[in-house]
Biopython code that builds the backbone (N, CA, C, O; Angstrom):
import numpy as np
from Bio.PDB.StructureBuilder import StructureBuilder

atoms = [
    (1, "UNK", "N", (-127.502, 87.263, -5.551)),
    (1, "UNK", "CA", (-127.346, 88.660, -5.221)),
    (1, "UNK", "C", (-128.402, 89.066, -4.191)),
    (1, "UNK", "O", (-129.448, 88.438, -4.021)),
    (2, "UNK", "N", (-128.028, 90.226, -3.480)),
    (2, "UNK", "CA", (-129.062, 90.601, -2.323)),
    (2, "UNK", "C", (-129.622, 91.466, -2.899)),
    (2, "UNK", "O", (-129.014, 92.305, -3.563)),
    (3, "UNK", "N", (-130.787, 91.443, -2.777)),
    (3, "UNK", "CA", (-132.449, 92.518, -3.097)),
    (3, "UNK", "C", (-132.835, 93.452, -2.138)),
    (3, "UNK", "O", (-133.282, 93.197, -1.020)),
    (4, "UNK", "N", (-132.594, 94.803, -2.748)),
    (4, "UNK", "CA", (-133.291, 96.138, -1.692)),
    (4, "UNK", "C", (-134.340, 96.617, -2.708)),
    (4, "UNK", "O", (-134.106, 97.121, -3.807)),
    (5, "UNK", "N", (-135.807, 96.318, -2.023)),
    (5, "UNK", "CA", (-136.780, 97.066, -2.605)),
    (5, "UNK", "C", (-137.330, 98.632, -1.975)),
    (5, "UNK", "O", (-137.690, 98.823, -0.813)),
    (6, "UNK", "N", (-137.285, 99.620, -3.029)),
    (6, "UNK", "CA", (-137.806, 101.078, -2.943)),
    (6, "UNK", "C", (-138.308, 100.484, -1.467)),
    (6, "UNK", "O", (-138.087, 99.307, -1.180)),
    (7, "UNK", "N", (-139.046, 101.447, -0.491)),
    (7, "UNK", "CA", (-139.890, 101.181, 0.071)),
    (7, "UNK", "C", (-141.164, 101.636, -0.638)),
    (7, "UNK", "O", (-142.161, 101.176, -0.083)),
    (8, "UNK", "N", (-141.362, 102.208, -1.432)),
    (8, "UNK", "CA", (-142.345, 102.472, -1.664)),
    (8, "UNK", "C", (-143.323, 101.120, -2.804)),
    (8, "UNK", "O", (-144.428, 101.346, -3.297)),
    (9, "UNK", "N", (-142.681, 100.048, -2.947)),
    (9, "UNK", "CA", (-143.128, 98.624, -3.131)),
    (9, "UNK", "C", (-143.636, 98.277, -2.331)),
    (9, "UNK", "O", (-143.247, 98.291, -1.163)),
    (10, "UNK", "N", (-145.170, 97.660, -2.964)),
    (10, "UNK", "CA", (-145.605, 97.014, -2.130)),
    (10, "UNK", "C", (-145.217, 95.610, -1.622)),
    (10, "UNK", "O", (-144.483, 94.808, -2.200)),
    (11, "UNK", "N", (-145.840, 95.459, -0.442)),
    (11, "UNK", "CA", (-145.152, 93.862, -0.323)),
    (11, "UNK", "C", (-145.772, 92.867, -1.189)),
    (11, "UNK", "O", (-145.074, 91.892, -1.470)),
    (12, "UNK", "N", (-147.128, 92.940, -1.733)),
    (12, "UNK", "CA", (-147.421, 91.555, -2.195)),
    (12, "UNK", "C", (-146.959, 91.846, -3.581)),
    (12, "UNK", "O", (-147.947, 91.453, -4.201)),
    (13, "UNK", "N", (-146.185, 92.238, -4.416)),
    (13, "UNK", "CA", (-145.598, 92.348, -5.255)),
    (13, "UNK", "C", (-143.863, 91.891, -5.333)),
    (13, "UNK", "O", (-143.182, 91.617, -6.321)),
    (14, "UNK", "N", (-143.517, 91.938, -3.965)),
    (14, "UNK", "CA", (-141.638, 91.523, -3.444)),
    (14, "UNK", "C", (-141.491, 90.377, -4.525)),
    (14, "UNK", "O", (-140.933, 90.441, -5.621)),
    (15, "UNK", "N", (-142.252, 89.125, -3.822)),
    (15, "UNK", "CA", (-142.173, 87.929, -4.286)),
    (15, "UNK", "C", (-142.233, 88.072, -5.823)),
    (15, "UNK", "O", (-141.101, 88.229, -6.278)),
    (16, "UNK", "N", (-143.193, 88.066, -6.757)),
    (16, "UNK", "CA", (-143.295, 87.988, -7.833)),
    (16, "UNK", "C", (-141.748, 88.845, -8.703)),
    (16, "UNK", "O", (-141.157, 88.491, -9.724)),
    (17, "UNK", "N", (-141.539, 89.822, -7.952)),
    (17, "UNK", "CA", (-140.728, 90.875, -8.465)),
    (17, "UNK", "C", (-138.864, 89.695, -7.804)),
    (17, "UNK", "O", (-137.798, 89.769, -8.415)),
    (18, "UNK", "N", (-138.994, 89.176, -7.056)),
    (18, "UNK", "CA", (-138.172, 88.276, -6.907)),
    (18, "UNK", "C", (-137.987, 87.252, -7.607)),
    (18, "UNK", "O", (-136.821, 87.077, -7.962)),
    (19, "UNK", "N", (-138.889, 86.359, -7.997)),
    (19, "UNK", "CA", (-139.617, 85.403, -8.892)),
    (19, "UNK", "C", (-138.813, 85.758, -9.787)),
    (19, "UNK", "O", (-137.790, 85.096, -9.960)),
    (20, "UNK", "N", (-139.170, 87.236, -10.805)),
    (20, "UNK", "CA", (-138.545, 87.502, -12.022)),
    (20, "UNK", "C", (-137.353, 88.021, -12.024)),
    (20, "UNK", "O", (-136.921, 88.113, -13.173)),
    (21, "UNK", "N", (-136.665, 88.386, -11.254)),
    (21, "UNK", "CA", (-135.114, 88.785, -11.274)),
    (21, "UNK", "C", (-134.172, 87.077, -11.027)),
    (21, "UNK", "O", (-133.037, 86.841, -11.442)),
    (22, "UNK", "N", (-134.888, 86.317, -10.410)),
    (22, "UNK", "CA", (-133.912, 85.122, -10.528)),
    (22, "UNK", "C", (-134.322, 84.700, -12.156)),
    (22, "UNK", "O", (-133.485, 84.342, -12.985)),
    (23, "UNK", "N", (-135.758, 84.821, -12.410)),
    (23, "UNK", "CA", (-135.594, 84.181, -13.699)),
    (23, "UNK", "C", (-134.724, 85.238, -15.177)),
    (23, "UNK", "O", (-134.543, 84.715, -16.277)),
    (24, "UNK", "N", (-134.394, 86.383, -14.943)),
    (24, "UNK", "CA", (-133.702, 86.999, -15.867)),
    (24, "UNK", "C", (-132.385, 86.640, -15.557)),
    (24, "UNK", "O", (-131.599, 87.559, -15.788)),
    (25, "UNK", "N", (-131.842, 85.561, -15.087)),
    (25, "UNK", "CA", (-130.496, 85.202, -14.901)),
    (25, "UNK", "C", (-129.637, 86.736, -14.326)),
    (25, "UNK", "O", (-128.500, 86.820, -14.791)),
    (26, "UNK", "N", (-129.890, 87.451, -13.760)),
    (26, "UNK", "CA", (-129.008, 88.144, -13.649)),
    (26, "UNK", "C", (-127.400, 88.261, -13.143)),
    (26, "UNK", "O", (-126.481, 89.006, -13.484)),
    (27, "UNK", "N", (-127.475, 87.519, -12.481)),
    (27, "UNK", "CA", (-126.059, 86.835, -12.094)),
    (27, "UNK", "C", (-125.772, 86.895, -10.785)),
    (27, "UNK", "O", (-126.634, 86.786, -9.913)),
    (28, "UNK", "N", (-124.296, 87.106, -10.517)),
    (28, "UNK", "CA", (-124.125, 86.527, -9.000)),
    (28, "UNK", "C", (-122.741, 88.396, -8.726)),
    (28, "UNK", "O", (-121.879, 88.731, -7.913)),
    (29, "UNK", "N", (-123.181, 88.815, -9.601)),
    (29, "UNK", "CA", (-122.215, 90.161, -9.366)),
    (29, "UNK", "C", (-122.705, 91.575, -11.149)),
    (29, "UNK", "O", (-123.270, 91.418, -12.232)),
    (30, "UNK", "N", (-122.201, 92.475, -10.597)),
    (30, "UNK", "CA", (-122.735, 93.718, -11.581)),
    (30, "UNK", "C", (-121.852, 93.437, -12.481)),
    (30, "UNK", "O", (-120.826, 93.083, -11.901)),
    (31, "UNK", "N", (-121.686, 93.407, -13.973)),
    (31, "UNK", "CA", (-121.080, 93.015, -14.895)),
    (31, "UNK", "C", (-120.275, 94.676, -15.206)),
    (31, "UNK", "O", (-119.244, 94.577, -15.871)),
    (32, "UNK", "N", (-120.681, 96.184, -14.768)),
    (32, "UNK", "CA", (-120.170, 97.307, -14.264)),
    (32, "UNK", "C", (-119.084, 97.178, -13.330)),
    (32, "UNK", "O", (-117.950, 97.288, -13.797)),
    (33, "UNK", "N", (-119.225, 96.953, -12.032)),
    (33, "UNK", "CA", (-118.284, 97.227, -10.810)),
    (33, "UNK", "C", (-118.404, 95.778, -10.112)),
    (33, "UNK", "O", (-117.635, 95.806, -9.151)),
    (34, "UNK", "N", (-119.083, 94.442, -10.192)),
    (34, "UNK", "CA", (-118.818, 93.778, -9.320)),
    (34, "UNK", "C", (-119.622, 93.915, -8.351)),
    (34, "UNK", "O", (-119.417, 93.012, -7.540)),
    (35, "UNK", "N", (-120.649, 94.775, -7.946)),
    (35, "UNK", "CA", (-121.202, 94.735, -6.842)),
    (35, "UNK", "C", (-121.986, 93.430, -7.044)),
    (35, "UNK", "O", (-122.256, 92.841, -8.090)),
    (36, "UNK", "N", (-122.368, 93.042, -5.380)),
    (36, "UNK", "CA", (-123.499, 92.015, -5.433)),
    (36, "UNK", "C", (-124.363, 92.004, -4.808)),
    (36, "UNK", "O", (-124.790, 91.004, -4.232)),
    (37, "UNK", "N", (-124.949, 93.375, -4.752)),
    (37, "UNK", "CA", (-126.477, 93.820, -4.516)),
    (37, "UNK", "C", (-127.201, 94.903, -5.618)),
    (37, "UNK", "O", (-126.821, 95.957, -6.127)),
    (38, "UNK", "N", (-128.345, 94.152, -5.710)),
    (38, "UNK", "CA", (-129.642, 94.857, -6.659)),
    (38, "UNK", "C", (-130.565, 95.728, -5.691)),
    (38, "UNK", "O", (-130.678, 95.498, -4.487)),
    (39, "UNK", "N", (-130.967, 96.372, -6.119)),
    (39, "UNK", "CA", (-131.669, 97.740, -5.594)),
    (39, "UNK", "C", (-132.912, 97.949, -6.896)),
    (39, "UNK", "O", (-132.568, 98.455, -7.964)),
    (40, "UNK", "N", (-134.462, 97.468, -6.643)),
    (40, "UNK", "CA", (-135.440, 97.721, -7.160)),
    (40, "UNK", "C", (-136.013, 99.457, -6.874)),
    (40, "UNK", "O", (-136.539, 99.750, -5.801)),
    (41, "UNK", "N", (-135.874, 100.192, -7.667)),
    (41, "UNK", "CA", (-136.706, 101.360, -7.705)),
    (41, "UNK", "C", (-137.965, 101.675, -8.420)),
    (41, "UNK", "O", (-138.184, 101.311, -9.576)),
    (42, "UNK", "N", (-138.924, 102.483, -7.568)),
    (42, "UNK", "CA", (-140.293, 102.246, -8.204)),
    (42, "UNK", "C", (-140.062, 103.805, -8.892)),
    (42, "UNK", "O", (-139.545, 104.589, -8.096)),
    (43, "UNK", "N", (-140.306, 104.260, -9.977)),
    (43, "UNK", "CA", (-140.089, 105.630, -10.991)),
    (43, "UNK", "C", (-141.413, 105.367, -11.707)),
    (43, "UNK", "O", (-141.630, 104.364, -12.387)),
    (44, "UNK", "N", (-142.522, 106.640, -11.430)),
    (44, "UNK", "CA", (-143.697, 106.302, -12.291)),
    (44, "UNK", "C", (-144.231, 104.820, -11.633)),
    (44, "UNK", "O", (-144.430, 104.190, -10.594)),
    (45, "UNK", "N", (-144.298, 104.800, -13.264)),
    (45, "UNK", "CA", (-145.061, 102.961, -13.126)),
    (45, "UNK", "C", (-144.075, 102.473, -13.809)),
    (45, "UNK", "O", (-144.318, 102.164, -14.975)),
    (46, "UNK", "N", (-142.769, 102.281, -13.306)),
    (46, "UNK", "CA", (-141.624, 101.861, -14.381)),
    (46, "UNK", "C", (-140.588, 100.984, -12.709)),
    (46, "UNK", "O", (-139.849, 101.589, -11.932)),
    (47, "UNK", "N", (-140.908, 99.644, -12.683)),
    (47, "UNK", "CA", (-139.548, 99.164, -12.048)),
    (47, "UNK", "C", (-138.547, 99.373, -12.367)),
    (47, "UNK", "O", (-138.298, 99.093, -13.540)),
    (48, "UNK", "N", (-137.587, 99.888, -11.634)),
    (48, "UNK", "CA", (-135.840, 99.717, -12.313)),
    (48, "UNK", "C", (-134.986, 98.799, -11.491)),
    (48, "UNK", "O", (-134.878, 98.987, -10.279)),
    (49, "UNK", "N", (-134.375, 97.813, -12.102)),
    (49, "UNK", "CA", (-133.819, 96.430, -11.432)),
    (49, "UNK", "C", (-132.634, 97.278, -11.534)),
    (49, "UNK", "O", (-132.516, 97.815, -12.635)),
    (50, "UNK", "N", (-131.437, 97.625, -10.404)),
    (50, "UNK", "CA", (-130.197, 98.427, -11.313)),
    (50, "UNK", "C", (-129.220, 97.589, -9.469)),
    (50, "UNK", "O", (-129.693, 97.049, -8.469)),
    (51, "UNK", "N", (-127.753, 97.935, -9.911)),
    (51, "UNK", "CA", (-127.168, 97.768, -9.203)),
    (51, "UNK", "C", (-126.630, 98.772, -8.055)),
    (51, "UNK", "O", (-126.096, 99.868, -8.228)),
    (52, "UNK", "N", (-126.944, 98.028, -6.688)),
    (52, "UNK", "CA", (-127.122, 99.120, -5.858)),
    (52, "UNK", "C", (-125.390, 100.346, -5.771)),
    (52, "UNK", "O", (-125.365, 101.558, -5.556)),
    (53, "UNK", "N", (-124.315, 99.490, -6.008)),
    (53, "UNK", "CA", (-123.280, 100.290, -6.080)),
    (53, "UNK", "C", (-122.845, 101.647, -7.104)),
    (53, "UNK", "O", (-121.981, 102.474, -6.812)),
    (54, "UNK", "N", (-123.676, 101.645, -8.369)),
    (54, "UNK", "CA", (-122.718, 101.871, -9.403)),
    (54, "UNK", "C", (-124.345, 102.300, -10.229)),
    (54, "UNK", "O", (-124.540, 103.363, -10.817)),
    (55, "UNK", "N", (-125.222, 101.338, -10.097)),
    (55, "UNK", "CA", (-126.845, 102.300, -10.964)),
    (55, "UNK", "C", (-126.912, 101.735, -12.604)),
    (55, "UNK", "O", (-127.431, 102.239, -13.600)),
    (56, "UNK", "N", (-125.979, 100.181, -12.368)),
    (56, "UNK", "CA", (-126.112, 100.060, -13.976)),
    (56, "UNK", "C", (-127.461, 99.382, -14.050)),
    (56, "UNK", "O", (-127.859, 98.493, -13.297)),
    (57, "UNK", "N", (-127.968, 99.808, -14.844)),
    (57, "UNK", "CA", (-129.385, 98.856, -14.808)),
    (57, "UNK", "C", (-129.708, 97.458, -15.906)),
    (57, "UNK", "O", (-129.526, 97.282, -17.110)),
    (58, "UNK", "N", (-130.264, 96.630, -14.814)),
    (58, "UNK", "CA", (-130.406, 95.239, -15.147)),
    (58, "UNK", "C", (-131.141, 95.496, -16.237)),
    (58, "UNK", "O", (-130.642, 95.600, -17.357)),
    (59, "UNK", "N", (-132.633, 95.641, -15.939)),
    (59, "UNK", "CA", (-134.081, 95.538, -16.666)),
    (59, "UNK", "C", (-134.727, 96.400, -16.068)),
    (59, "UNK", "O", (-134.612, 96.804, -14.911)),
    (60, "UNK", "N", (-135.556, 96.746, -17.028)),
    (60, "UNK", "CA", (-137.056, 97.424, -16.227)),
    (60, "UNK", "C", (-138.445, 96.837, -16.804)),
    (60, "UNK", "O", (-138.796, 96.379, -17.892)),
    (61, "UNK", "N", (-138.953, 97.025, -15.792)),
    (61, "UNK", "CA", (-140.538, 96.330, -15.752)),
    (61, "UNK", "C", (-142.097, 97.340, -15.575)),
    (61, "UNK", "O", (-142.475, 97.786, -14.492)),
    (62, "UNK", "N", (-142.756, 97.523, -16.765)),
    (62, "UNK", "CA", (-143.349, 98.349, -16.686)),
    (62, "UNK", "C", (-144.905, 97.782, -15.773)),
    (62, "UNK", "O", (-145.371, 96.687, -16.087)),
    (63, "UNK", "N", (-145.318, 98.288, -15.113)),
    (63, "UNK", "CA", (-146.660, 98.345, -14.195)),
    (63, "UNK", "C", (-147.167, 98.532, -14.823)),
    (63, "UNK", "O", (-146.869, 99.353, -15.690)),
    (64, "UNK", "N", (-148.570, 97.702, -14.774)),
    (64, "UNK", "CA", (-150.023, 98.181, -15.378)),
    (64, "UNK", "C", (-150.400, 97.577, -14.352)),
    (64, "UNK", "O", (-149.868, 96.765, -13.594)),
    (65, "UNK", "N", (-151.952, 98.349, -14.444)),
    (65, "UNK", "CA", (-153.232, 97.822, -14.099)),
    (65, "UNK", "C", (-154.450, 96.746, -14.750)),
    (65, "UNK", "O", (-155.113, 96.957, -15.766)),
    (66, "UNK", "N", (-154.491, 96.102, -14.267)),
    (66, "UNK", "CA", (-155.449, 94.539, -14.651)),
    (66, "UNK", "C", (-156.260, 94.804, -13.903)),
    (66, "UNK", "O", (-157.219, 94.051, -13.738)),
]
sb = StructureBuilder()
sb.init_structure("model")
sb.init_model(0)
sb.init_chain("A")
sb.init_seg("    ")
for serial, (resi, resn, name, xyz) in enumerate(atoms, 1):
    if name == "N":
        sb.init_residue(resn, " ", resi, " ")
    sb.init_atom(name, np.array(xyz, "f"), 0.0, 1.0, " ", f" {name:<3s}", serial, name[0])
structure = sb.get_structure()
């Protein structure tokens, strides 16, 4: 699937945040509508992995600070 990150992601975070969407198997289409693009939104400190057509959401990934 193709990846649109918020812009408001940083870049040295893309990768890792790529890293973990192939490893949650998400698939090769929206199990909703079929689309086959993901759309990362940054909300708060809350990633939302969701599908860019339709907004069903994959996962979310909460931000902290280390």
């Amino acid at each position: 699937m193709k990846v649109i990150f918020d812009p408001d992601i940083p870049e040295d975070l893309k990768e890792d945040l790529q890293k973990t969407i192939d490893e949650e198997n998400v698939g090769d289409a929206c199990k909703a509508c079929g689309g086959d693009t993901i759309y990362v939104a940054l909300i708060d400190n809350i990633l939302d992995v969701k599908c860019y057509e339709c907004g069903y959401s994959f996962l979310e990934i909460e931000l902290s600070e280390e």
